[in-house]
N, C-alpha and C positions, 0 to 999 in steps of 0.2 A: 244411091247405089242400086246396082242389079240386084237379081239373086245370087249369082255366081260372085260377086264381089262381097255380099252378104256371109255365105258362108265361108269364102278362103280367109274371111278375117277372122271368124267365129271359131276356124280351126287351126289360127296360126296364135291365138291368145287362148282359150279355154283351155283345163284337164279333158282329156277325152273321158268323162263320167257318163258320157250320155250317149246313146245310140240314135243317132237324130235321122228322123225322116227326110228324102232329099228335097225339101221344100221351106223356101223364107216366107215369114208372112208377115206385111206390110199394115194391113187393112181392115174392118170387118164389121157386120153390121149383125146383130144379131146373133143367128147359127148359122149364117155366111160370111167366111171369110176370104179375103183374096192376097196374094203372092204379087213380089213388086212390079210386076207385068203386066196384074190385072186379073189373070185367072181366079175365078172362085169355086172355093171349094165346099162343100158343106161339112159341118161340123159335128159329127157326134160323138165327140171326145169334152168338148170342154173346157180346156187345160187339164183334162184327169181331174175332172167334177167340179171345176173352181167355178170357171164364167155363168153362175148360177142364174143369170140374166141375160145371158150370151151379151155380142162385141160388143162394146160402146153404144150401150143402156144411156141414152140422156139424161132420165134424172137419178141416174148410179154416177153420173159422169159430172155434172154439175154439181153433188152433195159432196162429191171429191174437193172439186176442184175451188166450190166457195170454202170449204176448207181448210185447203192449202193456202190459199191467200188470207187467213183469218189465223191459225194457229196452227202449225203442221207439227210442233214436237213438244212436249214438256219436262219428260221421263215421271218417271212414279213417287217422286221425291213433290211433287205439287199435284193437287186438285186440280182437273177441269169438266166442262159441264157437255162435254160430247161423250167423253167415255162412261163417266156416271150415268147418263141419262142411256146409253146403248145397254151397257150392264144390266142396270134395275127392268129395262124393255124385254131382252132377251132371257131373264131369270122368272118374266111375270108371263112370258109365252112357253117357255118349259117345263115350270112349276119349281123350278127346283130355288135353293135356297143362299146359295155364293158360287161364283165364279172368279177364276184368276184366268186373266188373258195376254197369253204369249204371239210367235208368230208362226205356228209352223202344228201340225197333227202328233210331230213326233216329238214339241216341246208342250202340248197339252198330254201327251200321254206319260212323259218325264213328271209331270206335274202331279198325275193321278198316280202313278208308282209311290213317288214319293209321300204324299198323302196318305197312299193306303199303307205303308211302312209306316209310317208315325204313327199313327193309328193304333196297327197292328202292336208296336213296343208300348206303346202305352195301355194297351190290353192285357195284353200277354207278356210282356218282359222280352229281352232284346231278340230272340231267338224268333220268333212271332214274327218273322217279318219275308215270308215267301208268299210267292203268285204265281199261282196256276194259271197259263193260258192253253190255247186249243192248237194240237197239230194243225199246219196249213194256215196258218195266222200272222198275219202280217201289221206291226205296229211303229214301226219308222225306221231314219238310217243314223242314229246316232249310237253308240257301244250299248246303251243302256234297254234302245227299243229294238236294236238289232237283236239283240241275249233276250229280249219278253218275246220277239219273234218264233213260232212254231215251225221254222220251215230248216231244214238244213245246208241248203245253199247258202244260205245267208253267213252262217257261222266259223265262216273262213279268215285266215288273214291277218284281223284286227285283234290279236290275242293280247292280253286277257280279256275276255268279254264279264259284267258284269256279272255275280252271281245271285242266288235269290230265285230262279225259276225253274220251274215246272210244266212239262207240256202233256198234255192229257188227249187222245184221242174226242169228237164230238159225240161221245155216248155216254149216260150215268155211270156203267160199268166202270169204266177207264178212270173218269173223273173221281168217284168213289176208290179207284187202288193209288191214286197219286195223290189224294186229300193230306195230309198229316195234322199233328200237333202245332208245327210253325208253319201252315196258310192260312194269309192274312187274310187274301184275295183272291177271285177269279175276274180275269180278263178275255172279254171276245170282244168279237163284232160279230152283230148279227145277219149277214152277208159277208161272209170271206172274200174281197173285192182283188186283190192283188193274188189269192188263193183260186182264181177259175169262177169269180162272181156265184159261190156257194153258199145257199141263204140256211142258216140252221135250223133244224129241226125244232117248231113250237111246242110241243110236249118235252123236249129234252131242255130246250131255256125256261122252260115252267116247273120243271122237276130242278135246277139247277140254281133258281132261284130259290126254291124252297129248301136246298142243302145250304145255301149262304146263310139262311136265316136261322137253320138248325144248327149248325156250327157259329154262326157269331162272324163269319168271313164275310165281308165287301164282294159285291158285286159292280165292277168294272166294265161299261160298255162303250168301246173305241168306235164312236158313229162319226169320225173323221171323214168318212168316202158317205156312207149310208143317211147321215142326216141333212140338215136342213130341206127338206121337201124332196130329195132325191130320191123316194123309194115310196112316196106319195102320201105320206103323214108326218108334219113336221119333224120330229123324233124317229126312227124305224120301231123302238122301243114298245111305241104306242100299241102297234099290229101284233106283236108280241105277247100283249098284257105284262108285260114285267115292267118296271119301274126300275134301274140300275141306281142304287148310290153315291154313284161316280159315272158321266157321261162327260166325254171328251168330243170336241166336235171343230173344223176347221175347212179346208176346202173353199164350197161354198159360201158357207156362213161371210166370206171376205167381196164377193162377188170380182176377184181377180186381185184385190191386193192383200197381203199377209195376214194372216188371223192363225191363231189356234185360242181353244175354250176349255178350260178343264169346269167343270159344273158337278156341285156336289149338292146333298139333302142337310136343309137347314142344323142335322145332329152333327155334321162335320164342318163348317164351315169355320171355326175355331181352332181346328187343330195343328195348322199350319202357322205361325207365330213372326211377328217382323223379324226379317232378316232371315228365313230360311228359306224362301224360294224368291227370283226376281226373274225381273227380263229389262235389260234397258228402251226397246220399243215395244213392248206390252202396253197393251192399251192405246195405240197412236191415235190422237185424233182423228188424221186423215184417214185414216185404217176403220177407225171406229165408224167414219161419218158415213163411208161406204158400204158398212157391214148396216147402219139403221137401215138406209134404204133396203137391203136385200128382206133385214126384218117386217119390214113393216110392209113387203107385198108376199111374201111368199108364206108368214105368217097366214095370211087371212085362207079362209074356209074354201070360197069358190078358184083360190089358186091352185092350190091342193087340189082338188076336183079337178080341175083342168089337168095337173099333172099324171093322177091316176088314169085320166080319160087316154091322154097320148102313151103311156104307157101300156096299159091296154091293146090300144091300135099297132103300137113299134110290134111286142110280142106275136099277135097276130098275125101281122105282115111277114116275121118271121120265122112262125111256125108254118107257115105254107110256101114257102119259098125252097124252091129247088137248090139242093147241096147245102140245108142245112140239118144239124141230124140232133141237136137237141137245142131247147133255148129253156135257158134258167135265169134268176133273178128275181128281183121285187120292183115296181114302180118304174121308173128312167134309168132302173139300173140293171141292164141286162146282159148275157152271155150268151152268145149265138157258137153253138160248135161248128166248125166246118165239115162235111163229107169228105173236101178233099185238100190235097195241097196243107199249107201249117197259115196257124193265125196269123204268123208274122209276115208270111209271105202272102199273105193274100191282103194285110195291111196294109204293107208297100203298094201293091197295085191299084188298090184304093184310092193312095195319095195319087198317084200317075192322072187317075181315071176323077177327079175333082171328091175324095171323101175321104177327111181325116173320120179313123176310127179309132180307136186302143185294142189291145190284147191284155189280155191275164191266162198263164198258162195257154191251153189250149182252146183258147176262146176267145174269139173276137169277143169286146168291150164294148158297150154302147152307155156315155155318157151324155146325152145331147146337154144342151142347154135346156133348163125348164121350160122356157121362153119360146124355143124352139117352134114355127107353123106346122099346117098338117102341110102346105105346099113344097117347107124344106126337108122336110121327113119323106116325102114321097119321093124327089129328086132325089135325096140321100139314097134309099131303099133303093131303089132306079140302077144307079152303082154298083152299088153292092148285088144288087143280084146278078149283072152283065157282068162282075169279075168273077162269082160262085159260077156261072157257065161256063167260061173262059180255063177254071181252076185245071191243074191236071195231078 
């Protein structure tokens, strides 16, 4: 098939849920991808942080694929020694102490809700059981992480949304008049990534971890977009100095096939009892065997260093770059404001012009692949600068 045959099928079967860029993609190696034509584009999108290795990684591709031909399903009703073995690897590179693994950012953070409410009732008695999260915070699309969501766009529609939350401006102040008797929990992300890639203030997560501790409240950090190596230290947490006792992590961590991570501190790891939270493909082998490989290179010390290196170099590149007027972010995860024209329009031209990029509010998104050359970053940047001329 064409592209044009590509997508009249794509919009003669889907719900229109999605604003899709006018572009099929066929192809892709790396943080080059190409449309059924041929055309390549470069990539610093990702899939929205997933291809943590960018396209068809050979030995991401083969650790797949020897394991679809060996065992691709079991459910959670049996033992097997991919998912065990990825589990205990990824708990002994976090530090942390149990994980349950679903498939998706917004059923790791359904998991850490729930968690931190049992918790909380068993604390405190049933009442015990709110979560404060942060104005401008964005935590999935299901009723439950739509209502944890800070943002009021969101809160339309799907009525009744769950209750149980709290949203608190990102200052002590705020946090401090929304605390109560029944909060069990606070919930961020330390880069607001769907909120305009707004990184928080490290004195106000250092003061806010120390009111968790003062109050007896969990502290919940949704590193769904922000972790595995994406912000240049395995955890974002790290650069922080906070340690969260509940860290949710997905994206990446799958290297393009379905992952979510709810990971808690060895004092919780018991609270949650058979039969009260599942997932029929949690833990998938195939899922799993693709997620080691991601662990076991992005893990290491000199990749990380490479990550911060390019990162470094993207923000550079774009704080001297004509028509842009601010660039925010941490590590491979950054927000470029436009002078002129809207993010989304200047997106669109991007694809035209060979570069996918993402927007969050009003800010182009820069998610490249970790993996990413300085040769495809410079062609990327290349683009993007000849459409910021072009902007009106």
């Amino acid at each position: 098939m064409n592209s044009e045959e590509i997508k009249q099928l794509d919009k003669g079967s889907f719900l229109p849920t999605y604003g899709r860029f006018d572009v099929a993609l066929c192809s892709g190696k790396n943080a080059t991808a190409r449309d059924c034509e041929g055309k390549e584009y470069i990539d610093f999108g990702s899939g929205i942080g997933v291809n943590s290795l960018g396209w068809a990684d050979e030995a991401w591709a083969q650790a797949v694929s020897r394991q679809a031909a060996t065992l691709q399903h079991t459910s959670n009703l049996y033992y097997n020694p991919v998912s065990g073995s990825f589990a205990a690897e990824l708990l002994r590179v976090s530090g942390y102490g149990g994980v349950f693994l679903g498939n998706s950012g917004a059923e790791a953070n359904e998991c850490a809700i729930k968690l931190a409410r049992k918790h909380g009732v068993e604390q405190g008695g049933d009442d015990h059981c709110e979560i404060l999260t942060l104005q401008n915070s964005f935590h999935g699309r299901t009723v439950t992480t739509l209502a944890a969501t800070g943002q009021d766009v969101f809160h339309h529609y799907f009525f009744p949304f769950t209750g149980g939350f709290v949203y608190a401006e990102p200052n002590m102040e705020s946090v401090r008049a929304h605390v109560t008797e029944h909060t069990c929990a606070v919930m961020i992300e330390f880069v607001q990534g769907e909120g305009g890639v707004l990184p928080l203030d490290k004195s106000f997560v250092q003061d806010l971890s120390a009111l968790c501790r003062e109050r007896g409240m969990l502290l919940i950090a949704d590193e769904v977009q922000t972790g595995v190596g994406r912000t240049g230290t395995f955890y974002c947490w790290e650069q922080y100095g906070v340690r969260p006792d509940i860290l949710t992590s997905a994206k990446g961590l799958g290297g393009g096939l379905p992952i979510g991570a709810c990971l808690c501190t060895a004092e919780l790891r018991d609270v949650l009892g058979a039969g009260m939270h599942g997932s029929t493909f949690g833990a998938n082998p195939v899922v799993c065997a693709g997620a080691a490989e991601v662990l076991r290179r992005v893990s290491r010390p000199e990749f990380l260093a490479e990550v911060r290196e390019k990162g470094v170099y993207l923000r550079e590149r774009l704080e001297k770059m004509e028509g842009i007027a601010e660039v925010r972010g941490l590590g491979m995860m950054l927000g470029a404001v436009p002078e002129k024209s809207t993010a989304a329009a200047l997106a669109s031209a991007c694809v035209k012009e060979g570069l996918l990029i993402l927007t969050a509010k009003t800010a182009l998104r820069l998610l490249p692949p970790l993996t990413i050359t300085r040769e495809e970053m410079d062609k990327g940047l290349a683009i993007l600068e000849r459409v910021l001329a072009q902007a009106e």
